[in-house]
N, C-alpha and C positions, 0 to 999 in steps of 0.2 A: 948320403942316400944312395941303396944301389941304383945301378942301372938298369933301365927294364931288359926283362929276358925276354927271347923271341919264341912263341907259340911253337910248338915240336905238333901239334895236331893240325889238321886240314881245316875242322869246324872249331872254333875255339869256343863259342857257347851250345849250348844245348836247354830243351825243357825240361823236366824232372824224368822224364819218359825213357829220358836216353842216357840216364846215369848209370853207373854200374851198382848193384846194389850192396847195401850197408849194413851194418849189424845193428840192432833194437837197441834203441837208449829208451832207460828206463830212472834216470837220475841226472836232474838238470843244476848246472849253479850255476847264480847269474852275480858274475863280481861287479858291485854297485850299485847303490839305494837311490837312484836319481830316478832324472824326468826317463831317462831310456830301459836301466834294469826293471824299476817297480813295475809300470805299465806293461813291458813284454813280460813279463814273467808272471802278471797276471793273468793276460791274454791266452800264453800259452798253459801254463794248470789249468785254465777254463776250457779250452778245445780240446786239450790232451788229459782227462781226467785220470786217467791211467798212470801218467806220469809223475813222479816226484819231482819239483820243482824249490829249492831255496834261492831267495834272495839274501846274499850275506853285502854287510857292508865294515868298517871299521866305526863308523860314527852311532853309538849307541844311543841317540838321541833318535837320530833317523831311523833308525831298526825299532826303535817304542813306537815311535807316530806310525809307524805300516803297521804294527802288530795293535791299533788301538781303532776307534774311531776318526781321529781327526789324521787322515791320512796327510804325508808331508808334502806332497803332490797333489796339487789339485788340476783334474783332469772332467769331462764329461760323464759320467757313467762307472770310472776307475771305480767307484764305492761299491759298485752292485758288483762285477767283477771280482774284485778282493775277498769283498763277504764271503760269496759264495764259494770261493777256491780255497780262501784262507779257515774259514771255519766251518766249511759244510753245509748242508744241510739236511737235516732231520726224517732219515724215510729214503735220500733223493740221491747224496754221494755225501764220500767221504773228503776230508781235507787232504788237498795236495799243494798247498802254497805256504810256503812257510818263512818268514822272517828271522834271520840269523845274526850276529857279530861272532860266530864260533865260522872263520871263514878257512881255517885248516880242516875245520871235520865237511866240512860242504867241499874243499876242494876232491880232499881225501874221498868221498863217496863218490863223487858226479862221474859219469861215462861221457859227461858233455859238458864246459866251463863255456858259458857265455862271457867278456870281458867290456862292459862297460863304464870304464872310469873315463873322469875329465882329462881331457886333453886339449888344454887352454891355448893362448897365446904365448910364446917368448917373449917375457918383461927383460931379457936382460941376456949377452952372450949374443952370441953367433944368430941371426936370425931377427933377432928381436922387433917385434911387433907384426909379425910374420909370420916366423915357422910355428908349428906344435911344439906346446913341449910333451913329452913322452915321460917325463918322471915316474906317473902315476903309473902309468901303459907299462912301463919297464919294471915297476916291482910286482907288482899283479904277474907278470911273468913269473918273475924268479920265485915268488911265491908259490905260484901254480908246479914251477919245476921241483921245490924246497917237499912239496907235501902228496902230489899223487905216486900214485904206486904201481898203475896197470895202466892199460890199454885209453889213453882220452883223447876226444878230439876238442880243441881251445877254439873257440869262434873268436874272432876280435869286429866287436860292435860299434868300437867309438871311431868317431873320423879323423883317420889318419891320412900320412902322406904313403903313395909310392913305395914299398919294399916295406913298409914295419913288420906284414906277415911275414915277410923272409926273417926279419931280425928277430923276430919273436923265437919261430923256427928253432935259428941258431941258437940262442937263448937256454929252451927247453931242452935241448939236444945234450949241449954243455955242461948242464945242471941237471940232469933227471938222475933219480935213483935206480938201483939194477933193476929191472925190468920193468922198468916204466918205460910208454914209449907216446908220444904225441905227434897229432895230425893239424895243423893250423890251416883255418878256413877266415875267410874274409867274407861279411853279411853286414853290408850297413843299414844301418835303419833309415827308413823316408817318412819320420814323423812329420807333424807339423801339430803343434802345441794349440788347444784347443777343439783337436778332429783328430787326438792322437790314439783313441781308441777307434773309431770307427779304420783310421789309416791302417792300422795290424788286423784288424779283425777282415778289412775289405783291402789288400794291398793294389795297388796297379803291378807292380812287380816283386818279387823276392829273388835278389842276386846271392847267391854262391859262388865265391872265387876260392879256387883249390889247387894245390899243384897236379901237375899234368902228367901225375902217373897213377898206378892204381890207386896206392894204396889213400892217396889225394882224394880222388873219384869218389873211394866207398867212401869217405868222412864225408863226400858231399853229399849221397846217396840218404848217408846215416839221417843229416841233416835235414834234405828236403824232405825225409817220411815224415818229420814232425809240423813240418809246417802243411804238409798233405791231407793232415786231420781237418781241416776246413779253408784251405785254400788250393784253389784249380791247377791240376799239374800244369797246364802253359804260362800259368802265371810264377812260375821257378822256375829261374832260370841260372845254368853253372856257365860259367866262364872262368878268364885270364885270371888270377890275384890279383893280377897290375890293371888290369880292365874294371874291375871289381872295385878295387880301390878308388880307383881315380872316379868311377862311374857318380859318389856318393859327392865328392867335394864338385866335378863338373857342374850336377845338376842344380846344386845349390846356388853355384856363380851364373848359368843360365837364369835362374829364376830373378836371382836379385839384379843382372841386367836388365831386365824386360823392367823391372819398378822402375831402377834408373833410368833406363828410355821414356818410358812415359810422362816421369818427373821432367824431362829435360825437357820435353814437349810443352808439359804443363806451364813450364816457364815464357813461352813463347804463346802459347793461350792469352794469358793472362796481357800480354802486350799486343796483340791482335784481336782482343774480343771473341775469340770465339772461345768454347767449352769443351774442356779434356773430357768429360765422362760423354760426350756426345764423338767428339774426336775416338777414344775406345772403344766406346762401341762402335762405330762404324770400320776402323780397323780391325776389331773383335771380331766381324762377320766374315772376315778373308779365312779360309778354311785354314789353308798356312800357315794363321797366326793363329787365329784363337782368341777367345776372351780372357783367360786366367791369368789373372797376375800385371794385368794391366792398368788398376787404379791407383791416381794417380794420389800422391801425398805428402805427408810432412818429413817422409821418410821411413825405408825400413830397420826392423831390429832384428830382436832375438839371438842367440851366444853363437850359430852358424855363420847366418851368410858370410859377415863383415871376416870372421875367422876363417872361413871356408875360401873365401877369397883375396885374404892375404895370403893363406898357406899354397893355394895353385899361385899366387906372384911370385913367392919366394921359391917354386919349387921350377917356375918357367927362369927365374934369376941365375939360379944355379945347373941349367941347362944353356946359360949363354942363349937368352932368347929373350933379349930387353925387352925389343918391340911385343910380343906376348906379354910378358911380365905388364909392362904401362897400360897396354888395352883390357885387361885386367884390375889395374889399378884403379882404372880410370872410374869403373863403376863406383867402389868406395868413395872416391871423389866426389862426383856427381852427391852420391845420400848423403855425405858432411854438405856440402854447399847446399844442399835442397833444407835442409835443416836451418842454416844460416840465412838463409834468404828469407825464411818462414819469419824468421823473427826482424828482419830488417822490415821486411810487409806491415809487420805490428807497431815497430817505433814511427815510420816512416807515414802511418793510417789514424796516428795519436799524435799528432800535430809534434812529434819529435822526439819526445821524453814521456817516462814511464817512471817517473822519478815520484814517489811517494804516490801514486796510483796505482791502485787493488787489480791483480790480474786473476779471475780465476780459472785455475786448471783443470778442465774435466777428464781424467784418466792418465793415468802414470804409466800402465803396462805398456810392452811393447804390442801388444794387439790383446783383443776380445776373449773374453773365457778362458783367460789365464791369470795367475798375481804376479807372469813372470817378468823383472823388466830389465834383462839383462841387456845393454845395448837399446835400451828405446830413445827413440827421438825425444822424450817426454825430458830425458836426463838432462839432454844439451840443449833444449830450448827454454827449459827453468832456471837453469845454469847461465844460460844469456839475458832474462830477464831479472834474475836476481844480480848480474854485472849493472844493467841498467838503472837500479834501484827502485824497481819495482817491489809492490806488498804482493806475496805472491799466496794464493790459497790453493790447495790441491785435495783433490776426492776422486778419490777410486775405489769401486765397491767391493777391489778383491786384496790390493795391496796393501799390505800391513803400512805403518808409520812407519818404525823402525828402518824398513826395509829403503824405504825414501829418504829419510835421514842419512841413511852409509851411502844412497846411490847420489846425493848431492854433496858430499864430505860436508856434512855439517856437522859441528860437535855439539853438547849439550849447551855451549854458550853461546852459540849463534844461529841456535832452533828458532827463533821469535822471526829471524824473516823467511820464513816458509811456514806459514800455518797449514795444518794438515787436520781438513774434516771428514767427518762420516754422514755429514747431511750436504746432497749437492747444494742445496740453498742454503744451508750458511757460508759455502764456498762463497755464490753470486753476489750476497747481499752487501750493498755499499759498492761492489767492484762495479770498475770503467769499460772492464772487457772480457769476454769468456772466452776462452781456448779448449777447443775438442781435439785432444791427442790420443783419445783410443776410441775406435768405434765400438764402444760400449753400445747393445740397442737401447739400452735406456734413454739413451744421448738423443735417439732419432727422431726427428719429427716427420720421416716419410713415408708413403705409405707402404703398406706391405709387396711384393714385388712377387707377387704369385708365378709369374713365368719365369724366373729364377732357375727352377728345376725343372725337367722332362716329368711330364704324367706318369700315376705308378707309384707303385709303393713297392718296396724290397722288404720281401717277407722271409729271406735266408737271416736277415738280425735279428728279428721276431725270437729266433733258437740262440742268438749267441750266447745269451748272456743264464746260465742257470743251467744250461748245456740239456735239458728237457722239456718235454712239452706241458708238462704236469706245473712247472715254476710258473709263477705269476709274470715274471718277466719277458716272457716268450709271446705273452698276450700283448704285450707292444707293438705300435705301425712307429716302422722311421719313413722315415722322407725318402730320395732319392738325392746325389749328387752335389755339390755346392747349395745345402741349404745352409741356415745358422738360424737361431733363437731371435725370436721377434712375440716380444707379447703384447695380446690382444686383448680386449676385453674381458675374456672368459680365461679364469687359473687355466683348462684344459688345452686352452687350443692356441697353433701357433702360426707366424705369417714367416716365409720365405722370404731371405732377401742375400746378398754374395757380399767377400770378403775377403780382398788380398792387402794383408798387410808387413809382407813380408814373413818372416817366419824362425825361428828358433833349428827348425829342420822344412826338409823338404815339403810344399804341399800337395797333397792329392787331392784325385778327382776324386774317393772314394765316401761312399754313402755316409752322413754325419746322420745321428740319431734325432729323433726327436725325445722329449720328456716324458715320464710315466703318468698317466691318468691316475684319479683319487684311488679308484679301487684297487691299484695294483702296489701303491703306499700301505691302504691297508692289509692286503696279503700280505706283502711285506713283512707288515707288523704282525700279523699273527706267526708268520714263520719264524720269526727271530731272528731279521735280517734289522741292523741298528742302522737308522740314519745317517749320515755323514753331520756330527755336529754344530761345522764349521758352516753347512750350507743351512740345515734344518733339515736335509733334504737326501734323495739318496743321488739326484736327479739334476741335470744341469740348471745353474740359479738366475733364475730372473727378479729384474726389480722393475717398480711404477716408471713409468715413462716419466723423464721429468715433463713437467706443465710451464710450455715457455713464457708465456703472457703471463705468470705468476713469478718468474726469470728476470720478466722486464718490470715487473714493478718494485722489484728489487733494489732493480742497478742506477747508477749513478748517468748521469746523461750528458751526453749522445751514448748510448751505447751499442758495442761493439763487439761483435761474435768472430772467432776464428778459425774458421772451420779444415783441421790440418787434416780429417778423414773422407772430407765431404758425403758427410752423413746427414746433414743437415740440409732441408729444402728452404731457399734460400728464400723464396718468394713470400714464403709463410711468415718467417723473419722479418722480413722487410714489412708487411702491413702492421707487425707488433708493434713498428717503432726502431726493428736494429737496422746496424749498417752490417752489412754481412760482406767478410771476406774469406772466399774457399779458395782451394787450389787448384789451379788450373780453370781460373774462372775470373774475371775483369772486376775489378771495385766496382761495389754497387753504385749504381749512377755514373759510372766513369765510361765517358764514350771515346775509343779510339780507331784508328785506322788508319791505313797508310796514305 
C-alpha cells in the first residue's frame, strides 16, 4: 500500500467555489449494476437531464432486471427515478438513462467512467479477513485503460484503501492507448440502504479527492459541475486523495463505534435495571453527541461497516500501529458478542433448551426497507438457534427464500429445519417465542413518534424526481430528516418515528421521502409510468401492522417475545400475556440492584 503523500498546498480542501474550472461532461459510465452504480446513475440522468448517463455491468441478468420493471435493487422511490430517466416521458424529456453489458462501447464514449464494483473482503492470502480485495477494482481499470481513446476522467466510487487512486493511476498510465490520457478522482458514496435516494438527492457532503496539480483540480472542477445541478456548492467539497479515501472507510468505523458503545452499555442496563433507550436519549441531548446512531441492539449489519472496519485494522497493522489496529478491532468484537449474548438471553429465558421448540423469526434483513442481508445479525443468531435444536420459522416481507437458504448454508436436504413463511402468523403459530431482528414497522406496536422530526416540510424533493413542475411527482410533501414509514390507519398518511440499525453504507441526516397519495398513482398511470411489480407500487411498501393479541393466541405458553430492535412497547406485551425481553432493558418482572 503506498504511503501517504504530504499535501504540496497550504488549504488542502476547498468548496466547489474554489476549484479551478473543468471542461463539460456530456457522457457518463457507471462501471457496475449494484446497490451504488444503479441508484447514482439514476439520480444523476434525473438532475442532469442533459447528460448521457449508462450503466454497464458484465451480468446480463442484472442489466434485464434495470432495463425491466422489477428492478434488481430495491430501494425507496428508485422506480419513479428510473422510469423517468430510463424511458422519458411523453411531452416532458427525453431518455438519458440507459442499461448496458456493451461495457467497451460505454467505456469507449464516456468523458467521465464512474467505477463501482465490489470490493469484498480477503478469503485467502495476504490480508485475509481484513484487507480489500481489489480483483474487481483492478480489471475495471485495465479495462477502462484496454478501451478509451481521449481525454477521461475515472472516478473510483467503491471503498477502498489508502493509494488505490495512485495505483489506479499508474494502471491507466501504463496501459492507455496513444492519445488517450486519464485523470483519477476519488468520490465515495455515503449511502445508507434504505434512505439511499433521498441520501444522493440531499447529501450532507460530496468529497472529491484529486491530485494536487492542475490538471487534478480541473477533473475535480469537471466533476463538481455535475453534481452542482441540484446540490449546494458548500456542500462539495475537493481535498487530499489520501484525505478522501480514508474520510469514506473512517466515517463508517465512527458510526458502527457509537452502536457498539451503546450495545456495550446496553449490556450493563440490562444487569442494573435501568433502560438503554432512556439512557440514549438522555446522552442523545449532549450537543457533543447527538442522538444518531445510538440505539441500541442485536447488533449491526450490512456489507460496510464490519468490512470497512477490518480494512482501517489491517491498514493500522501494516503501519505498525497494533494498539490502533485492536481499538479498532475491538468494535467488531463487541457486535459478534452483542449477537452471541442475544441468543444466550433466549436459551438462558426458556428454562435452558430450545431443543424441538418453535422459535419465530420476524425479519432476516440487516435493517428496514431493504431485502438486503449481507452481514445481518439475523444470519448468526438463526445460525445459533438452529445449533440449539430449535424449529426455527422465519418471515420477512422483503427477503426472497432462497436468498436465506444460501445466507444459512442450507442445502435442499436440510431446508426442513428453517421453515420460511410469507404470512407472519404462520411464522407465530404453535411457536414458544418470537424474535424481532429487523425493525420492520409492521413489527411495531408503538405509537407514532411525531416529534421524531423538526416542523416543516422540504419542498426542494417535491422537483426531484420528474425533474418538472408539470410531473405528478413533484406534487409530493416529504417529511424532514430522520423520518421512516410507519402506517396508519388511512393507505395516505404516515406516522414518524427514527432508525439506527447499522448500515450497509454510511447514514445521513438527509431528508427521507414520504409515499405518493392515490392521485399521483393515478397520474402516474395515465403517463405511462409502470408500477414496480415486485412492490405493486411505484412507492415505498407498507404492510398491516401485525395484531399482537391475535400473536398470543397463537403461541404456545408461557410465551415469549425477543425484542433485538426494541421496537416493541413492552408494556402492551406484557398485559397480552408475554414475557418480553428487549435489549438494553431488565427481564420482565426481574428486579435487580446493587
Amino acid at each position: 500500500m503506498p504511503a501517504a503523500q504530504n499535501s504540496s498546498r497550504s488549504m488542502q480542501s476547498s468548496t466547489h467555489s474554489g476549484v479551478a474550472q473543468g471542461r463539460s461532461i456530456r457522457n457518463i459510465c457507471c462501471i457496475g449494476g449494484g446497490y451504488v452504480g444503479g441508484p447514482s446513475g439514476a439520480v444523476i440522468a434525473n438532475r442532469a437531464p442533459h447528460t448521457k448517463v449508462t450503466v454497464v455491468d458484465i451480468n446480463s441478468e442484472r442489466i434485464a432486471a434495470w432495463n425491466s420493471a422489477n428492478l434488481p435493487v430495491y430501494e425507496p422511490y428508485l422506480h419513479d427515478l428510473v422510469v423517468v430517466a430510463r424511458d422519458g416521458i411523453r411531452g416532458y424529456r427525453q431518455p438519458n438513462l440507459f442499461f448496458s453489458t456493451d461495457v467497451d462501447k460505454a467505456i469507449k464514449e464516456a468523458d467521465l467512467i464512474f467505477v463501482g464494483v465490489n470490493t469484498p473482503t480477503k478469503t485467502s492470502g495476504l490480508g485475509a479477513g481484513k484487507a480489500s480485495d481489489l480483483g474487481w477494482l483492478e480489471d475495471a481499470t485495465r479495462r477502462i485503460a484496454r478501451c478509451a481513446e481521449n481525454e477521461t476522467i475515472v472516478v473510483e466510487k467503491s471503498t477502498v484503501p489508502c493509494g488505490t487512486a495512485q495505483s489506479m493511476q499508474e494502471i491507466l498510465e501504463a496501459n492507455a492507448k496513444p492519445g488517450a490520457t486519464f485523470e483519477v478522482l476519488s468520490n465515495p458514496e455515503f449511502l445508507a440502504e434504505g434512505t439511499a435516494i433521498s441520501n444522493l438527492l440531499y447529501p450532507d457532503r460530496i468529497l472529491i479527492g484529486c491530485f494536487e496539480n492542475d490538471a487534478g483540480r480541473s477533473a475535480a472542477s469537471s466533476l463538481a459541475e455535475i453534481y452542482a445541478s441540484w446540490v449546494p456548492s458548500d456542500r462539495i467539497i475537493t481535498m487530499n486523495l489520501y484525505s478522501c479515501e480514508l474520510a469514506k472507510v473512517a466515517a463508517n468505523a465512527l458510526l458502527a463505534q457509537r452502536i457498539s458503545s451503546i450495545n456495550a452499555l446496553s449490556a450493563m442496563c440490562e444487569e442494573l435495571g435501568a433502560n438503554v433507550e432512556e439512557l440514549s436519549y438522555a446522552c442523545g441531548l449532549d450537543s457533543r453527541i447527538g442522538s444518531r446512531m445510538l440505539n441500541a441492539s442485536v447488533g449491526f449489519g450490512g456489507s460496510c461497516f464490519k468490512k470497512d472496519i477490518m480494512n482501517l485494522t489491517y491498514m493500522a497493522e501494516s503501519l505498525h500501529l497494533p494498539e490502533v489496529a485492536a481499538y479498532w478491532k475491538s468494535v467488531v468484537d463487541v457486535n459478534e458478542w452483542q449477537k452471541d449474548r442475544f441468543t444466550r438471553r433466549i436459551v438462558n429465558s426458556m428454562h435452558g433448551t430450545l431443543a424441538r421448540k418453535k422459535v419465530a423469526v420476524l425479519g432476516f434483513a440487516y435493517k428496514k426497507n431493504t431485502g438486503d442481508t449481507r452481514e445481518s445479525a439475523a444470519i448468526s443468531v438463526v445460525n445459533n438457534l438452529l445449533a440449539e435444536n430449535a424449529i426455527v420459522a422465519i418471515f420477512d416481507p422483503k427477503v426472497q427464500s432462497e436468498q436465506i437458504y444460501r445466507d444459512l448454508d442450507l442445502d435442499r436436504d436440510n431446508r426442513d429445519r428453517a421453515l420460511i413463511c410469507t404470512d407472519p402468523y404462520d411464522a407465530c403459530e404453535d411457536a414458544h417465542a418470537v424474535l424481532v431482528l429487523t425493525e420492520w414497522d409492521m413489527f411495531s406496536n408503538k405509537e407514532p413518534r411525531l416529534n421524531a422530526a423538526p416542523p416543516g416540510m422540504d419542498p426542494a424533493l417535491k422537483e426531484a424526481l420528474g425533474g418538472n413542475k408539470a410531473h405528478p411527482l413533484n406534487r409530493r410533501e416529504f417529511n424532514t430528516p430522520q423520518v421512516v414509514l410507519d402506517r396508519t390507519n388511512s393507505d395516505d398518511e404516515q406516522s414518524l418515528g427514527t432508525s439506527d440499525s447499522g448500515g450497509s453504507e454510511v447514514e445521513s441526516s438527509s431528508s427521507q421521502s414520504s409515499y405518493a397519495v392515490k392521485e399521483d398513482a393515478k397520474e402516474i398511470s395515465r403517463l405511462g409510468i409502470q408500477p414496480d411489480q415486485k412492490t405493486g407500487t411505484s412507492t415505498p411498501m407498507t404492510y398491516e401492522k401485525i395484531d399482537w393479541s391475535r400473536v398470543a393466541s397463537l403461541m404456545q405458553t408461557p410465551r415469549y417475545v425477543f425484542d433485538g430492535r426494541n421496537t416493541i412497547d413492552r408494556n402492551k406485551l406484557v398485559t397480552l400475556g408475554f414475557r418480553v425481553e428487549s435489549v438494553g432493558s431488565p427481564s420482565t418482572g426481574k428486579h435487580t440492584g446493587m
